[in-house]
C-alpha atoms as one frame of an Amber mdcrd trajectory, in Angstrom:
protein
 -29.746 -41.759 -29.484 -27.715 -39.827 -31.815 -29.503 -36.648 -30.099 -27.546
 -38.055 -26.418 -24.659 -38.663 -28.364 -24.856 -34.652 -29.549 -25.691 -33.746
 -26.237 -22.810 -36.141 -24.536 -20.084 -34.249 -26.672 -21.484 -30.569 -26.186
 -21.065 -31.364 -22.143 -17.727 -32.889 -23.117 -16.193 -29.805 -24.671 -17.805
 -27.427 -22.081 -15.876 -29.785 -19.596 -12.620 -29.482 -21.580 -12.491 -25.650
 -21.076 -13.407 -26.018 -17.704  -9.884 -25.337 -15.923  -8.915 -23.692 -12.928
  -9.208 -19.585 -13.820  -6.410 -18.950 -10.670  -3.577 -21.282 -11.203   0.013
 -21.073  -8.969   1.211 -18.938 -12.176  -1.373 -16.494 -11.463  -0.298 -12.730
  -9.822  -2.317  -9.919 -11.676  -5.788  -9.418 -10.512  -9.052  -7.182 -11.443
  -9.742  -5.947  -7.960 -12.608  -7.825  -6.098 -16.007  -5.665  -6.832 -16.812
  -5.241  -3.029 -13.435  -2.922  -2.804 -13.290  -1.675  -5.466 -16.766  -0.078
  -5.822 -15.763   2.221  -2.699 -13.177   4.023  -4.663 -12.961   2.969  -8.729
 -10.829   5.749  -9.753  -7.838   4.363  -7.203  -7.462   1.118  -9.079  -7.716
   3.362 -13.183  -5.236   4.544 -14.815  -5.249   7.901 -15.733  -2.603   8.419
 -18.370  -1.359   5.647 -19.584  -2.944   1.968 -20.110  -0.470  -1.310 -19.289
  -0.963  -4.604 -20.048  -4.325  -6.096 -21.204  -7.029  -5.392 -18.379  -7.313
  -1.487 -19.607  -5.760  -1.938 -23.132  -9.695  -1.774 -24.443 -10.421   1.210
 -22.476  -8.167   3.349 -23.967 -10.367   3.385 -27.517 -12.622   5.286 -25.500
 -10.386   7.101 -23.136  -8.820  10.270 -24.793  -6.093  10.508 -22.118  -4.645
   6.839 -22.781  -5.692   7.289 -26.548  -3.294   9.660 -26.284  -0.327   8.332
 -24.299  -0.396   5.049 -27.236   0.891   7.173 -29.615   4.229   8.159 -26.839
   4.289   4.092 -26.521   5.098   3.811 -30.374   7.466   6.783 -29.783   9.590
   5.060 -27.197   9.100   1.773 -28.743  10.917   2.894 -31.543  13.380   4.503
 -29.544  14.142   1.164 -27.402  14.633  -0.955 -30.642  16.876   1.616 -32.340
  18.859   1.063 -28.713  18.794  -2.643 -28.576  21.264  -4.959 -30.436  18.594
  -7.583 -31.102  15.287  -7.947 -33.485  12.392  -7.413 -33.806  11.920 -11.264
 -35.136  14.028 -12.360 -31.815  11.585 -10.135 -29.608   8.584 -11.972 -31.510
   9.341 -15.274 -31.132  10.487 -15.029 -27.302   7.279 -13.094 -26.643   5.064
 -15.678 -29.066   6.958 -18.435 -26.427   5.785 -17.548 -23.327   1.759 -16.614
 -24.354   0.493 -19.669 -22.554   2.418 -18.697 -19.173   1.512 -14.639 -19.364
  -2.008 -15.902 -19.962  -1.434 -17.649 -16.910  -0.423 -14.544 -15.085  -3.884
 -12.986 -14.757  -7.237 -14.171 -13.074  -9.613 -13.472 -15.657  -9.484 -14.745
 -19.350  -7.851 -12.157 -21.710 -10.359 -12.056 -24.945  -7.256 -11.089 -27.187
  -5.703 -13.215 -30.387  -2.083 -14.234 -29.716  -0.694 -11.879 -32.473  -2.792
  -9.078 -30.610  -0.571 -10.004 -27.277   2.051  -9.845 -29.128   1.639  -6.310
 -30.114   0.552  -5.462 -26.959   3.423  -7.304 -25.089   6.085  -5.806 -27.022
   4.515  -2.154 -27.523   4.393  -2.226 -23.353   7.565  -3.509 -22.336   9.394
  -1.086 -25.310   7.482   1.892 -23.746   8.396   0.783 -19.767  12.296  -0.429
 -21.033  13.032   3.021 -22.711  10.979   5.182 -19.944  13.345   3.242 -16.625
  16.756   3.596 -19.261  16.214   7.243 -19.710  14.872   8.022 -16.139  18.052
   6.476 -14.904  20.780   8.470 -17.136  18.593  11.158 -16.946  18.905  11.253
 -21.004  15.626  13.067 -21.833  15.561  14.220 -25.626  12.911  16.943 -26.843
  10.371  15.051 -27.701  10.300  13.947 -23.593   8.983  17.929 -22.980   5.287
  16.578 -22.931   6.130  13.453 -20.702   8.072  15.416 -18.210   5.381  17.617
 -17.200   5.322  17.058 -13.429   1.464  16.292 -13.580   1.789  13.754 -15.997
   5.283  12.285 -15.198   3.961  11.667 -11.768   0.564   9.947 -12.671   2.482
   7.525 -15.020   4.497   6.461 -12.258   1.359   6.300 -10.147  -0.462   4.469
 -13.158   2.688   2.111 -13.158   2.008   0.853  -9.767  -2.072   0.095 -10.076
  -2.229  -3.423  -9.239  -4.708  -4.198 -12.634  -2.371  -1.768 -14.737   0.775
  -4.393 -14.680   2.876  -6.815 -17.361   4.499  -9.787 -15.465   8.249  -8.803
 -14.238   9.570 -11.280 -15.397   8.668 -11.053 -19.508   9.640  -7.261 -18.906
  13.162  -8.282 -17.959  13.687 -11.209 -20.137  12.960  -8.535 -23.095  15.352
  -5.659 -20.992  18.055  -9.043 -21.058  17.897  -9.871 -24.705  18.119  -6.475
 -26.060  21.335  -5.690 -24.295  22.733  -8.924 -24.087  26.295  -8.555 -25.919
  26.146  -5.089 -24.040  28.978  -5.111 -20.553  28.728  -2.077 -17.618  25.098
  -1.614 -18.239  23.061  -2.107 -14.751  20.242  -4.915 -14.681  16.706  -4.041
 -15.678  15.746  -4.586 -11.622  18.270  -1.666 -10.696  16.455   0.175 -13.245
  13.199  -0.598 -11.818  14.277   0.429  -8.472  15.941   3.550  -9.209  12.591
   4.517 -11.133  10.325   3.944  -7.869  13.173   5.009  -5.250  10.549   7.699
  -3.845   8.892   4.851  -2.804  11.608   2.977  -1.334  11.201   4.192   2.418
  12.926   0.980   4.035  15.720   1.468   1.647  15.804  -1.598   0.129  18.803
  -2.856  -2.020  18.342  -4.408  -5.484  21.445  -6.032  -5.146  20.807  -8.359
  -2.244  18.902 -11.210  -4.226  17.652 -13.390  -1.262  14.614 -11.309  -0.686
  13.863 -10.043  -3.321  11.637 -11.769  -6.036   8.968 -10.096  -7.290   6.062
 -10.252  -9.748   5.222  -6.987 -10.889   5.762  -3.586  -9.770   2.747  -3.404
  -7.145   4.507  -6.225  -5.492   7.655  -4.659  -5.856   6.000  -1.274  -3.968
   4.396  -4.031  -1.406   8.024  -5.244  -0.805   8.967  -1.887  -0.495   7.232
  -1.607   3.271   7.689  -4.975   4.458  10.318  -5.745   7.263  13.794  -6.977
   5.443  15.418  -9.970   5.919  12.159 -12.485   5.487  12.541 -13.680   8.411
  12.665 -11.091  11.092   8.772 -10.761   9.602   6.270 -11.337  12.758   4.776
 -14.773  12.596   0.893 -15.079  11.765  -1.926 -16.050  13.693  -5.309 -17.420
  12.718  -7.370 -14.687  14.412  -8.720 -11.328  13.243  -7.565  -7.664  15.010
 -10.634  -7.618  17.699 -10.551  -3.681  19.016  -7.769  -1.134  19.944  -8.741
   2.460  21.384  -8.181   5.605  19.512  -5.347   7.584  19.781  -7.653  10.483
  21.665  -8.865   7.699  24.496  -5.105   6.123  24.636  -3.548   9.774  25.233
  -6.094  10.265  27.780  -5.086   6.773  29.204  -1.659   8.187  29.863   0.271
   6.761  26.629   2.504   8.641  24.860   2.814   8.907  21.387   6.609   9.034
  19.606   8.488   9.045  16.057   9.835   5.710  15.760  13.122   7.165  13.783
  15.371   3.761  14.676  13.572   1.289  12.201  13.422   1.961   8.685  10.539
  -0.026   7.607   6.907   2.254   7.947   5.279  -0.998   9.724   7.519  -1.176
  12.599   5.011   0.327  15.885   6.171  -0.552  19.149   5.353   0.090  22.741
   7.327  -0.235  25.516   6.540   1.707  29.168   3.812   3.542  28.514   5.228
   5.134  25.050   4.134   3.771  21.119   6.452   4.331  19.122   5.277   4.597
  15.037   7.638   5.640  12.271   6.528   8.779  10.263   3.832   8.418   7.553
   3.769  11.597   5.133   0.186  11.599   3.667  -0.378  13.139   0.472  -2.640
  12.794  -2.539  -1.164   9.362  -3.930  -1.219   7.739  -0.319  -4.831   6.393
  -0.738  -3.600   4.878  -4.262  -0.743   3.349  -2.991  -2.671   1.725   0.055
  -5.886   0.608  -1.929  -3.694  -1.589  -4.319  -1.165  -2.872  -1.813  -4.525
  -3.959   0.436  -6.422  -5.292  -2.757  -2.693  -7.167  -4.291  -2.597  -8.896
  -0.302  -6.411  -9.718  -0.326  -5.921 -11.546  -3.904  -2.384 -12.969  -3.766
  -1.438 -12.644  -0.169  -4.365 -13.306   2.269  -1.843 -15.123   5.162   0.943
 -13.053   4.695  -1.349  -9.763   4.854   0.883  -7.445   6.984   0.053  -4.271
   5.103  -3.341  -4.994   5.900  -2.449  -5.682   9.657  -1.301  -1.664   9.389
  -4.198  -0.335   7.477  -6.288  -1.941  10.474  -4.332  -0.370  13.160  -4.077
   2.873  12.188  -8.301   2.449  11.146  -8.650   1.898  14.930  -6.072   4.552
  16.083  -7.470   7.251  14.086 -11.188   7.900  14.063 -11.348  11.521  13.785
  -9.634  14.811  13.203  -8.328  14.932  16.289  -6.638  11.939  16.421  -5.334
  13.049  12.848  -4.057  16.474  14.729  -2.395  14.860  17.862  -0.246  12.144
  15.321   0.792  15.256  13.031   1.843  17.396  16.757   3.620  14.134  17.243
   5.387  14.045  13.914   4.421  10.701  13.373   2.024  12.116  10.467   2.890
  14.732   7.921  -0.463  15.907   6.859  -0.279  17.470   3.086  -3.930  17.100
   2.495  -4.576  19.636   4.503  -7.433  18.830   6.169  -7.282  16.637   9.047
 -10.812  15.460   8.859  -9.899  14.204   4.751  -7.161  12.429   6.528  -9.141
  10.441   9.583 -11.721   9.620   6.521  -8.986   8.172   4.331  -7.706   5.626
   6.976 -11.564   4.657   8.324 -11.950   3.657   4.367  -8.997   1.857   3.419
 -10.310  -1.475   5.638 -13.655  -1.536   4.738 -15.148  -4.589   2.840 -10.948
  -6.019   3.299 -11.612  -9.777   4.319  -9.070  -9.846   7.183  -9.029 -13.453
   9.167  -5.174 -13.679  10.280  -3.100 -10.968  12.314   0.661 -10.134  12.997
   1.342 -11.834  16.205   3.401  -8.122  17.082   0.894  -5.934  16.025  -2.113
  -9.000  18.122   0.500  -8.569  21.379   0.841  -4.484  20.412  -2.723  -3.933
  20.878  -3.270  -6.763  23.708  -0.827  -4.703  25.634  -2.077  -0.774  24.956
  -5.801  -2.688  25.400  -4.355  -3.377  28.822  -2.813  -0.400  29.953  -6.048
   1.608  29.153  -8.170  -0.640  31.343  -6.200  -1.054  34.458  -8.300   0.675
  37.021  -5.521   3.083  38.387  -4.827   4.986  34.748  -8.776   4.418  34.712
  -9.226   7.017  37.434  -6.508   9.010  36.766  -7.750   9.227  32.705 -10.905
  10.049  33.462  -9.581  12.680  36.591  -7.184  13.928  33.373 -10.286  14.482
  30.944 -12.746  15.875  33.433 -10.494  18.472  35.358  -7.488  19.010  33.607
  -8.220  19.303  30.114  -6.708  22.990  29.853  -4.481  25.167  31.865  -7.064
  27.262  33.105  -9.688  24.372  33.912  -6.468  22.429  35.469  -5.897  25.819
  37.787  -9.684  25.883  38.644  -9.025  21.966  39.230  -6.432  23.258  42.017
  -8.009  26.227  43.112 -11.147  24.023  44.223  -9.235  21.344  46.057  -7.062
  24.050  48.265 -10.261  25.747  48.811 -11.371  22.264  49.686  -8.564  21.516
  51.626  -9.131  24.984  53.910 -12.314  24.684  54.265 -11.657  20.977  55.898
  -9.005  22.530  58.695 -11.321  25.704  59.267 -13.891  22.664  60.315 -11.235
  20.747  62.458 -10.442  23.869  64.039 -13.744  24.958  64.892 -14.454  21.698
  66.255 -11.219  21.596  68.602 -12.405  24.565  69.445 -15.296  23.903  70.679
 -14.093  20.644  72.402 -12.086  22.902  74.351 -14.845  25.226  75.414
């Protein structure tokens, strides 16, 4: 009996840690293993380690090793700068511990007073990096970090979707430090001036109602959707089926043009028998940027998934170089990889293994109608007379040259025959 009884209480305490690991708190996720394995180094930091997903790595990792010791650096920096404590930073931080452990979907194997440290060390470093980014007040000491290489992969590390603090602990530290401070801007102007290069749709901090974000991946995310809320397309419950390439669709008779009225990069339209897409400049960093928006909307935002709607489209619309090389004659795609077959392979990879069961009812009614135009019988023929006759100028003038020839030889015949009816 007393051998149940040991038993009954060993399954009670396994059943008292047994709580939901995703709660509503939840926004910072290790990237699901089917993605990720297609492209690890996308979703690593390379320079510099944030938050506690990566803060082991960097024992082993010379190149975060190294950027801990700049942490410290600005740390330092930030608290000679604040007005507050270090014993007011503590306990706020010590606080909210059950909430930021909350905030990610695995369980973080770290003592409180470890968060702490970590916490703090992070949100000094990010504080004092945005402050002096913003008044452009580098000091010496900022000659390593503004090396263009590295400058630019610690922004890029700043927006890896595993690689994040919660905003909001971030600003609630930016808020205390300065809070008997007047004329300073808030930490979210900050955080927007710092990723403005990113900020195609030219979104502005200042207009509160839609803007509430989690981290700075969702901030990027928020970056390319459609502004207000609710001119967003509504969703619908079924998957993208099929949509031809932009090779077969050119040869269909549509016509490809720079959308340059809408600001936002996920605005396509077609109207006539022109689609319209707004520019895309593809460079080393696009892939990054893509893979964690695609893997943040798989985690946290599988029906509301509309950067995934445009990864699928342009998957479909560009197969190979040559669909690459008729977007970038277009302007729709500035191509700074250079090769337009790295480009074609970078799209067909972004959707793979991306669990995708709801659609943008504009983009689902975009590709119902170019799906229609290309198989109406008319455009059929005259595609497929297009590809097969006048693919060049001087197959085109043979094209010609045969028919008049055609056409001669046909009255020669009627005249011969009249002729001989006459006889």
């Amino acid at each position: 009996m007393n051998h149940h009884n040991m038993m009954v209480n060993d399954i009670n305490a396994m059943l008292d840690q047994a709580e939901p690991p995703v709660t509503a708190d939840c926004c910072i996720y290790k990237v699901p293993f089917v993605i990720r394995r297609l492209n690890d180094d996308a979703y690593t930091p390379k320079v510099i380690s944030i938050g506690p997903f990566h803060h082991r790595h960097h024992h082993h990792h010379p190149r975060l090793q190294n950027m801990e010791r700049h942490k410290l650096i600005y740390l330092k920096a930030f608290l000679q700068r604040t007005d507050s404590t270090l014993h007011t930073f503590i306990n706020y931080i010590e606080s909210i511990i059950p909430i930021f452990n909350r905030s990610y979907s695995e369980t973080l194997d770290f003592t409180n007073q470890e968060l702490v440290k970590l916490i703090l060390i992070d949100s000094g470093f990010i504080i004092e990096l945005f402050w002096r980014s913003y008044y452009d007040d580098w000091s010496q000491e900022d000659d390593f970090l503004l090396k263009p290489w590295l400058a630019s992969n610690i922004r890029l590390d700043l927006l890896l979707v595993e690689n994040q603090l919660p905003f909001f602990v971030v600003e609630k530290i930016f808020n205390i430090s300065f809070s008997s401070k007047t004329n300073i801007p808030s930490f979210l102007e900050l955080t927007f001036d710092y990723f403005a290069y990113y900020n195609k749709s030219k979104l502005d901090f200042s207009d509160n109602s839609y803007i509430s974000i989690r981290h700075f991946t969702d901030l990027i995310r928020i970056f390319h959707l459609q502004h207000p809320l609710e001119r967003r397309p509504r969703r619908i419950d079924e998957p993208m089926t099929h949509l031809h390439s932009v090779t077969e669709l050119l040869e269909a008779g549509v016509r490809f043009k720079v959308n340059t009225e809408s600001e936002c990069l996920l605005d396509l339209r077609f109207s006539g028998r022109v689609l319209e897409i707004p520019q895309l400049k593809v460079e080393d960093w696009t892939e990054i940027l893509f893979r964690n928006m695609v893997a943040l909307e798989q985690c946290h935002y599988p029906y509301e998934s509309y950067v995934t709607d445009y990864v699928a489209v342009l998957d479909f619309l560009i197969n190979t170089g040559r669909d690459v090389d008729i977007l970038v004659k277009k302007g729709i795609l500035v191509n700074w990889l250079g090769d337009s077959d790295s480009v074609a392979n970078l799209f067909n990879s972004l959707w793979k293994n991306v669990t995708h069961s709801n659609f943008s009812s504009h983009y689902s009614v975009l590709c119902e109608d170019l799906n229609g135009f290309c198989s109406d019988p008319l455009r059929k023929l005259k595609a497929t007379l297009r590809r097969d006759y006048c693919s060049s100028p001087w197959q085109t003038a043979a094209s010609v040259a045969g028919i008049l020839l055609l056409i001669l030889s046909l009255i020669q015949t009627v005249f011969s025959v009249l002729q001989v009816v006459h006889h």
